[in-house]
N, C-alpha and C positions, 0 to 999 in steps of 0.2 A: 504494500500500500504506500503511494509516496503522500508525501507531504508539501504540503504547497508553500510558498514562500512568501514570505512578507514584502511585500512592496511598499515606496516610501510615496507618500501623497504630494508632498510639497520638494522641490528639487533639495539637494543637498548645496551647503556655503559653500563655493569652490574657497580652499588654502586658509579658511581659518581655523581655530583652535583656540576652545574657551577653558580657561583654566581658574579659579577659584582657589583662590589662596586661606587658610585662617586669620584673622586679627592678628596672631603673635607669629605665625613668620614673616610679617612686617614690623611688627615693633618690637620684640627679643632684639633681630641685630643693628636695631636702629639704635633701640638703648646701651646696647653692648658697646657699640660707637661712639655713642656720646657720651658715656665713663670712660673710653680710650682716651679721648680728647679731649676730657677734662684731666685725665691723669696727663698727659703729656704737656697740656699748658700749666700743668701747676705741680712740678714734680714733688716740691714739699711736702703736699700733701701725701705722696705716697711714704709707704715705710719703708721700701727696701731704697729708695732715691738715696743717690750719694752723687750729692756738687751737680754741673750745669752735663747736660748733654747736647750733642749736637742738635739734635731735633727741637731741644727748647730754646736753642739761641735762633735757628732759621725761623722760630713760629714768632719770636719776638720780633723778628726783624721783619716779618710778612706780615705782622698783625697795625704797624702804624700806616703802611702803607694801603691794605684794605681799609683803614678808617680815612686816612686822608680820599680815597677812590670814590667811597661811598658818601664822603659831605659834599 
């Protein structure tokens, strides 16, 4: 006995793809980021920080200039 097949009423979307995300795998690595980048512009705040690193001296010197950019 066969079986008949389901046919689709309306065409199909040529090339798209819908994908649906949860809330938190948007905001987990968004958060995660922005404690990265607050640990980095403010190494004191961490405990293990010991003295200036490179990355805090290039964010300081990137950061007058975004402000001047931005007024």
């Amino acid at each position: 006995m066969s079986v008949r097949t389901h046919t689709r009423r309306e065409p199909a979307e040529s090339g798209s793809v819908e994908i649906r995300l949860p809330w938190w795998a948007i905001a987990l690595p968004a958060l995660a980021f922005a404690a990265l980048l607050l640990l980095i512009l403010h190494p004191a705040d961490a405990h293990a920080a010991s003295g200036e690193h490179a990355v805090t001296l290039l964010v300081e010197r990137i950061q007058p200039l975004v402000l001047r950019a931005a007024a």
